[in-house]
N, C-alpha and C positions, 0 to 999 in steps of 0.2 A: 578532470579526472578521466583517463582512459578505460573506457566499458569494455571488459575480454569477457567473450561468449563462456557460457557455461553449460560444460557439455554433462548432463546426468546420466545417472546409471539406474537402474529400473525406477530405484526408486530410492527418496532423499528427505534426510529430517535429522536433526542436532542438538538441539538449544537445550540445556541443562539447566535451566533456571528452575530455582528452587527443588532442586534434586542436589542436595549437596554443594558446598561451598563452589560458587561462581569463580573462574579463573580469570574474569576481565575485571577493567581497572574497578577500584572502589568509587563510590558517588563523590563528585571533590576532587578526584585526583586531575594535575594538570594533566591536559593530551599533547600524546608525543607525537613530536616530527617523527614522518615515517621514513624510512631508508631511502636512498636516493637522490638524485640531484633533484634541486627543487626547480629549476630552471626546466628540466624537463617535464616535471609535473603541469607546471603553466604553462608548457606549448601543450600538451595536451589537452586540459582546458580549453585553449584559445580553439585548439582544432575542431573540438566537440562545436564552440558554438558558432564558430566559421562553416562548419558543415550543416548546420543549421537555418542560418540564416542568409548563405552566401551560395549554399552546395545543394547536389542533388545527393548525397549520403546521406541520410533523414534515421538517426540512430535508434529511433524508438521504430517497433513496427506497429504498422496501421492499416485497419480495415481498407477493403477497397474505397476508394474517395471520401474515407474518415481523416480529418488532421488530428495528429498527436498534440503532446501536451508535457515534451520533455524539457522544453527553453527552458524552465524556470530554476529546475537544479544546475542545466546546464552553466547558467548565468553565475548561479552561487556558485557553483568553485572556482569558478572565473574572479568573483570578486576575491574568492579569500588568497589567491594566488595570483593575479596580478601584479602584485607589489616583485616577485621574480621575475620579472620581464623588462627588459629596456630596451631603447627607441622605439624603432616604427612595431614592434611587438607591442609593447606596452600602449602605444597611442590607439592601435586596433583593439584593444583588450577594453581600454577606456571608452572609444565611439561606441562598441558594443552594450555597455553599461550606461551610457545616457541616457536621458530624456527623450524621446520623441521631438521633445521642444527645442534641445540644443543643438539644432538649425546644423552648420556645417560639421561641427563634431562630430555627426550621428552618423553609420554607414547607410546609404540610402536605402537598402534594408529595414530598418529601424526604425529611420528618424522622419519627422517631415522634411517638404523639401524647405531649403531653405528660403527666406523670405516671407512663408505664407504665413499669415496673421493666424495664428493662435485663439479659441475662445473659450473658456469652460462657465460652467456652471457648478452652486453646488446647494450641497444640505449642510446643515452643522456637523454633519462627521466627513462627508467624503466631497470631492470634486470632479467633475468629468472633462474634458479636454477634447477635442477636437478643432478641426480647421471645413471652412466650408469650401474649400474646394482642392483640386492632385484626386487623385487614387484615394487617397486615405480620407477624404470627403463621406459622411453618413449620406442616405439620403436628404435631401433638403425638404421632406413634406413636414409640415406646419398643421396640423388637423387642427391645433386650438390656438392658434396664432399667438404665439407668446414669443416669436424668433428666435424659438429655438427648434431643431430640428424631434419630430416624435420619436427617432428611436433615441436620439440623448436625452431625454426626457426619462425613456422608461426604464433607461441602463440607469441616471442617478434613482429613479426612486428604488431599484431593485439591489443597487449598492449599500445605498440607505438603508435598506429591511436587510440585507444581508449582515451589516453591522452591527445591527441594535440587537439581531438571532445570536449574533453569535455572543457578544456582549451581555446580553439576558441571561444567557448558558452559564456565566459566569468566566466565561475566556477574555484575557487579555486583549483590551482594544489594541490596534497595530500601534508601531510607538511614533509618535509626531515626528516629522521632518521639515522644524523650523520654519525656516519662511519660502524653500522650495516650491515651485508650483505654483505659488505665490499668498501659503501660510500652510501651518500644521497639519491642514487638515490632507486627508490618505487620497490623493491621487491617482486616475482613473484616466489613461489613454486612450482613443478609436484612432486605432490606422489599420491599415489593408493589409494583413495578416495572414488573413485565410491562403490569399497563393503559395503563403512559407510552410504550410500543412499546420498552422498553430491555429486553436481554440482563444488563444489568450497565453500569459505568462504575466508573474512579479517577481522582481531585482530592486536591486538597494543601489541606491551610490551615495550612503551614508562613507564616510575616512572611517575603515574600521583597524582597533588599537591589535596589536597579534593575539592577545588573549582574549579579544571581546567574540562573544558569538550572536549578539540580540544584536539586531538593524531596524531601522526603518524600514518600509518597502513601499514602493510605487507599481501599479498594475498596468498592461495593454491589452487590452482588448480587442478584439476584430469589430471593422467599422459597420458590418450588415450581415454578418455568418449569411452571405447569400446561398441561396440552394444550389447552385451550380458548386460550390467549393463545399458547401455543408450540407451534404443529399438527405440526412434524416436529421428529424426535429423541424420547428420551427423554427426562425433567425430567432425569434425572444427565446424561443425553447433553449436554445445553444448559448446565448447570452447568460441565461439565467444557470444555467449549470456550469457555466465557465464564473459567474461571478462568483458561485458558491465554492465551486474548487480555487480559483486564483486568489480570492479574497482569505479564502482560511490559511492559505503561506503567506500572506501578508501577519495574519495572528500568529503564526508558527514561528513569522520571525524574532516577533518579539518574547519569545521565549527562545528559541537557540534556531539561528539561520542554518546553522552548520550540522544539524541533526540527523540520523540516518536516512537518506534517499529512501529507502523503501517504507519505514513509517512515514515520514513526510507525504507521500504520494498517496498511500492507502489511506491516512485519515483524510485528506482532503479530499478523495474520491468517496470514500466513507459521508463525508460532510455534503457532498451535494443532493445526494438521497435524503438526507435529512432533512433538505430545508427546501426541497423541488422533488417531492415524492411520487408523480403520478410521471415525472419523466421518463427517469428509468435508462437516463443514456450509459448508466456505468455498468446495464447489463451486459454492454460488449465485453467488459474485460473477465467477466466471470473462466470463461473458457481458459484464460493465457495465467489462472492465480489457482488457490489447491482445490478447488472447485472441478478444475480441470486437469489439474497435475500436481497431483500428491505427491508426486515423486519428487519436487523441487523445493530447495529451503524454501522458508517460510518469509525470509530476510535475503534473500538474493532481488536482485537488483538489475535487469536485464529486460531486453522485448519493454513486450507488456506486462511483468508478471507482479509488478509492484503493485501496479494500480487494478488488478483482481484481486491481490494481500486483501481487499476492504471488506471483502464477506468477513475477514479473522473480526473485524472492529463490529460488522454487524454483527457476527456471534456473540462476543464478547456483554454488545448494548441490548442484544435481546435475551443476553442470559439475566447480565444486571441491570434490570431496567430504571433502575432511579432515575430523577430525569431533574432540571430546573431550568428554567425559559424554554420548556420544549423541546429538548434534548437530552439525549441520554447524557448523563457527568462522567461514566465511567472514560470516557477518553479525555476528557477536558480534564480528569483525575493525571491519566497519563502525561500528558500536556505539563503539568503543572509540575511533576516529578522530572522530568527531561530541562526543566527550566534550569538556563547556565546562565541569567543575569548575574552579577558579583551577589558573593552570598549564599546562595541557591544550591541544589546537592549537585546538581548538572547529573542525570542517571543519564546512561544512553538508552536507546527502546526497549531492549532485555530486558534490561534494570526495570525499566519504569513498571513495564507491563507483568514482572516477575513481585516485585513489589505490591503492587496495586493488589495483584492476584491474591496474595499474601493478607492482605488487609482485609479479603474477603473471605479467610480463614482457608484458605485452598493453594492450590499451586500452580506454576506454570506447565509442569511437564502434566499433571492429571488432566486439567484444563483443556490444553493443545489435544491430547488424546483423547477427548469425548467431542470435540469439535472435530478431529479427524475424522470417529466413527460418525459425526451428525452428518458430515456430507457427504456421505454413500447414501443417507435418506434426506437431502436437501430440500425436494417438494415437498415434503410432510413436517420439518424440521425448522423450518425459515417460515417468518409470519407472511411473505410476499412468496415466499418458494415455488409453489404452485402456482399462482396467479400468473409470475415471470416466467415461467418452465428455468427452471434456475438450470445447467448442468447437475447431474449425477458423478463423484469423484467415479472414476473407471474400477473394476477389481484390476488387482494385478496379477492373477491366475483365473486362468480358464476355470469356469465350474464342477466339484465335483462333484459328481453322484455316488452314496455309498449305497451296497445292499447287503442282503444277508448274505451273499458269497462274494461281495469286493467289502469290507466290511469296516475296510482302513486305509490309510495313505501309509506311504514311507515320509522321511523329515524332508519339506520342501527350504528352501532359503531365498534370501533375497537382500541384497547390503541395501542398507540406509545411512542415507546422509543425515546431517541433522537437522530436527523439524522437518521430516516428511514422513509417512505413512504407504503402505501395502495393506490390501484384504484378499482372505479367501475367502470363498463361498462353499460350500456343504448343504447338498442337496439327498433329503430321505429317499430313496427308493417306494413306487406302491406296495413293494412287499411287505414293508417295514411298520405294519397297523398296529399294530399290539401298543397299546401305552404305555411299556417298561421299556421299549427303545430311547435309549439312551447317545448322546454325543460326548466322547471326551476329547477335548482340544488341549492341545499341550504347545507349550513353545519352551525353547530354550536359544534364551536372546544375550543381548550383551550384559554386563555387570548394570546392577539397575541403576548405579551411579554416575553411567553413561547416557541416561538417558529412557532405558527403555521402558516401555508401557504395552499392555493388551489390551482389547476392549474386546468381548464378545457378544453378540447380536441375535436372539433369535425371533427371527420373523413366521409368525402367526399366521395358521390359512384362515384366511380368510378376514385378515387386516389387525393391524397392530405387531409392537417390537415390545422384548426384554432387551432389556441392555445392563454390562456390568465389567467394572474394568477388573481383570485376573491380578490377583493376590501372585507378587512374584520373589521370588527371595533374593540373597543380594547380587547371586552370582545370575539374574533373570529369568530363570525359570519359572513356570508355574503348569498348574491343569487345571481347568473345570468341567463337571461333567452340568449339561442342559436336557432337558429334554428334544428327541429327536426322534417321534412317530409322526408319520407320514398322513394320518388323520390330523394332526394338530399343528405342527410345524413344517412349512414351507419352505426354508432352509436356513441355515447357522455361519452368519459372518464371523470371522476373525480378523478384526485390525491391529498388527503390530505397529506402532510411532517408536518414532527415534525422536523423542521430546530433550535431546540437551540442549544447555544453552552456552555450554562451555567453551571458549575461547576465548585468545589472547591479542585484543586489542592493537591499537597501533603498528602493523607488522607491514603491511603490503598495502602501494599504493594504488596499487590494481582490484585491491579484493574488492567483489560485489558484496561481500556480506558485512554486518552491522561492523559499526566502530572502526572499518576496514582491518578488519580478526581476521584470523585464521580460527577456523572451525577447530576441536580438538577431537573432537566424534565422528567424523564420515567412514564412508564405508563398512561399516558393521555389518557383519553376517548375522543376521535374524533367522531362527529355523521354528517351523509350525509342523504339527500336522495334525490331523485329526482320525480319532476310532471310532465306532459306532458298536454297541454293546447294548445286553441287555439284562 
C-alpha cells in the first residue's frame, strides 16, 4: 500500500464512536475491494518493501542512527496482494516473503547466502535460527560452552518469556506453521539487519485463502544490534524490546494479520513497555504521536506517528487497570474484539476500542476527550510521566491574560480533523484578587453528533487541577463558569476534541486512516472564547 503524506491543518481529531450510530461497516460484514486496479496496488506494495530492503527510501522516519521498525506491515500487504502480480513481479514479491533459510529464493537482502549450513535451537514454544558464519553470523562467544553462541542463547530464553507473558495475559499464542522450520513451533531468525535500518520485523508465508485474515508468522531478528548501527540501548536491550514488539504481531496475527496499521503498531509498541519497563526505548516516539501533535488523527498512519498512538493504549491500561498474567486485559479485550478467525465479529480498531469503551459503561468520544485534556498535564497524569519527562501536548493559542479592563476575548476558531484536539489557556491578571472573579468559557462547536467535546481545566496556585467536560447541546454549544481569582487559580484550560469516529470504510487505497475510510468529520470549525466576570 502506498503511504501519501499527510498534510494537517492546526489541528485534527474525528472519530465518532459511540456518539451516535457509527457510519463504518457493521462487525461481520465482508471487506470490500477498494477502487482501483489491483495490479497497481501490488506494485505498490512491492515498492514499499523494495524500498526497504533494496533502497535508500526508508519510508518510516528515524532518529539520527535509530533503525525503524516499518518491514513488518510493509511485508503484510505484500502478502495479501501478491497473488496480483505475475512473472518476475510476483517471484520478487515471493524472495521477499521467504525464509532466511530458502537459500537462493531469498533477495540477498533477506536471506542467508546460499549454501551456509543453518542451526537453531529451541524451547517448547519457540525456535531460534542462525548460521555461524557470512555477515548474518552472531557472535561465536560460548561463555558456558554448550555450542551454542551466548547471544542465541539469550534471544531463545527471552523469546521464550516473551510467549509464556503474553500467553499468561490470556492472548492468543501465534498459530503453528506445521512443520516449517522444521515443526510448529514460532520461528525466530538472526541475520544482519541492522545496516537495512530494522530493529527486527514478522511475515507469514502461510497460502492465505482471499477471505482468511489470521496467518501464521515467522520473525527476524538482528544478529548483534551492535552499537555502531544501534547507538542507544544495549544489544540485549534492543533485542529485548524488539522481541516484545515483533513477537506481539506474531500474536496479532493470529487474530487478523490484516488489521489497521496504526493499531497494530501502537499495541505492539504499547506491549514492549509492558514486559521491558525500565527500557524506555518507545520514549522516542512519544514526540511524533498526540503527545506531540494533537493536531493529528489519532488513526493516521504515517512518519512515526503510529507507534507514539501507544500512550492512547497506556491511557486507556492505566485508566482500567485490571490486569491477568501481568498485564493490563483492557487491550488483549481489544484484541479479542478485532478477531476475524471464521466466526469471530471481525470489529475493526474503532469498533473494537468503541466497544470495549462501552462495556466499561462510557464512550469513546468522552474517553478520547479527557485523554486529550490528560496530556497537556502528562508528567503529573502518566504513572512514568514524570520520571520519563513524557512531552506536554503544545496549546494551540498563545496565552491569554484577562484583567479588569481586558476582561474578555472575541470568539477564536480552529478546524479539527477527527480525533484530534486544541487548548487555550486563560491566564488571571494580579489585579483579579477578590474571590468572586469568575471565568466563563463558552464554545460553540460542531453538532455534538459530529463529534464534539470540551473539557475545561482549572489549575490551582500552588499545585493541583479541577477538571470537567462542558455540558453541550445538540447543536455543541455549551458554557461553564469556574472560579478565576488570581489568589487561587493560576490559569483556565480549555480543550476542544473532535472525538468522531465516523466514516466509511473501504473507499481509498491510499487512505492512512482506519479500514482505509474516509473520515466524515474533518475540518470543523470549533469557536471558544472566554469572559472573566464577577
Amino acid at each position: 500500500m502506498h503511504r501519501r503524506p499527510f498534510i494537517a491543518a492546526l489541528a485534527s481529531t474525528t472519530l465518532a464512536l459511540g456518539l451516535g450510530v457509527p457510519a463504518f461497516a457493521a462487525p461481520g460484514e465482508p471487506r470490500a475491494d477498494l477502487p482501483g486496479a489491483a495490479s497497481d496496488r501490488a506494485r505498490h506494495a512491492l515498492a514499499d518493501v523494495r524500498a526497504i530492503f533494496d533502497g535508500d527510501d526508508r519510508p518510516v522516519a528515524r532518529r539520527a542512527g535509530a533503525p525503524d521498525r516499518d518491514a513488518t506491515l510493509a511485508l503484510r500487504d505484500l502478502v495479501r496482494l501478491r497473488g496480483d502480480l505475475t512473472g518476475a513481479e510476483r517471484r520478487e514479491a515471493n524472495a521477499y516473503l521467504a525464509r532466511p533459510t530458502d537459500g537462493a529464493a531469498d533477495p540477498a537482502s533477506t536471506g542467508y547466502v546460499a549454501g551456509t549450513p543453518e542451526r537453531r535451537t529451541c524451547s517448547t514454544t519457540v525456535c531460534v535460527h542462525w548460521v555461524d558464519t557470512t555477515a548474518d553470523a552472531p557472535s561465536a562467544t560460548d561463555a558456558d560452552g554448550n555450542s551454542i553462541p551466548d547471544f542465541v542463547d539469550t534471544t531463545l530464553t527471552t523469546m521464550t518469556s516473551v510467549h509464556a507473558a503474553y500467553v499468561d495475559a490470556g492472548y492468543r499464542a501465534p498459530k503453528p506453521d506445521g512443520a516449517l522450520g522444521g515443526d510448529e513451533r514460532t520461528d525466530i531468525y538472526l541475520a544482519d539487519i541492522g545496516p537495512l535500518g530494522l530493529y527486527g520485523y514478522c511475515t507469514t508465508d502461510e497460502p492465505l485463502a482471499q477471505t482468511q485474515f489470521d496467518s501464521w508468522g515467522y520473525c527476524v531478528l538482528d544478529n548483534d544490534y551492535a552499537a555502531d548501527e544501534f547507538p542507544t540501548n544495549t544489544p540485549v536491550q534492543n533485542m529485548q524490546v524488539t522481541a516484545a514488539h515483533e513477537y506481539f504481531h506474531a500474536v496479532q496475527f493470529a487474530y487478523d494479520a490484516f488489521e489497521d496499521g496504526w493499531f497494530m503498531e501502537a499495541t505492539a509498541t504499547w506491549a514492549e513497555d509492558e514486559l521491558f519497563d525500565t527500557i524506555d526505548d518507545n520514549l522516542q516516539y512519544l514526540p511524533a504521536g498526540p503527545l506531540g501533535q494533537p493536531w493529528v488523527p489519532l488513526d493516521w498512519f504515517g512518519g512515526s506517528h503510529q507507534y507514539g498512538d501507544w500512550i492512547w493504549f497506556r491511557y486507556l491500561s492505566e485508566r482500567f487497570p485490571t490486569a491477568a498474567g501481568g498485564m493490563p486485559t483492557i487491550v488483549r479485550n481489544l484484541w479479542r474484539r478485532a478477531d476475524a478467525t471464521p466466526g469471530a465479529a471481525d470489529a475493526n480498531s474503532l469498533q473494537a476500542v468503541s466497544q470495549e469503551l462501552a462495556s466499561h459503561n462510557t464512550s469513546f468520544g468522552r474517553v478520547f476527550a479527557q485523554f486529550a485534556e490528560a496530556n497537556r498535564r502528562s508528567r503529573t497524569t502518566y504513572d512514568e510521566g514524570a520520571a520519563n519527562r513524557y512531552p506536554v501536548a503544545p496549546l494551540t493559542w498563545t496565552p491569554i491574560t484577562l484583567s479588569p479592563t481586558r476582561s474578555g476575548t472575541t470568539w477564536g476558531s480552529v478546524r479539527l480533523d477527527h480525533l484530534t484536539s486544541a487548548t487555550a489557556r486563560f491566564v488571571p491578571s494580579r489585579a483579579m484578587t477578590a474571590n468572586t472573579w469568575q471565568l466563563k468559557v463558552e464554545v460553540d462547536m460542531a453538532p455534538k453528533t459530529r463529534g464534539s467535546q470540551a473539557v475545561v481545566t482549572v489549575y490551582k496556585r500552588g499545585g493541583g487541577t479541577t477538571t470537567s467536560l462542558l455540558t453541550l447541546n445538540s447543536q455543541g454549544d455549551g458554557a461553564k463558569r469556574v472560579p478565576f481569582d488570581h489568589d487561587r487559580v493560576s490559569s483556565v484550560e480549555l480543550t476542544v476534541v473532535n472525538a468522531s469516529a465516523r466514516t466509511t470504510c473501504w473507499q481509498d487505497q491510499n487512505s492512512p486512516f482506519s479500514c482505509f475510510g474516509i473520515p466524515l468529520d474533518d475540518a470543523l470549525t470549533q469557536r471558544i472564547r472566554g469572559v472573566a466576570g464577577r
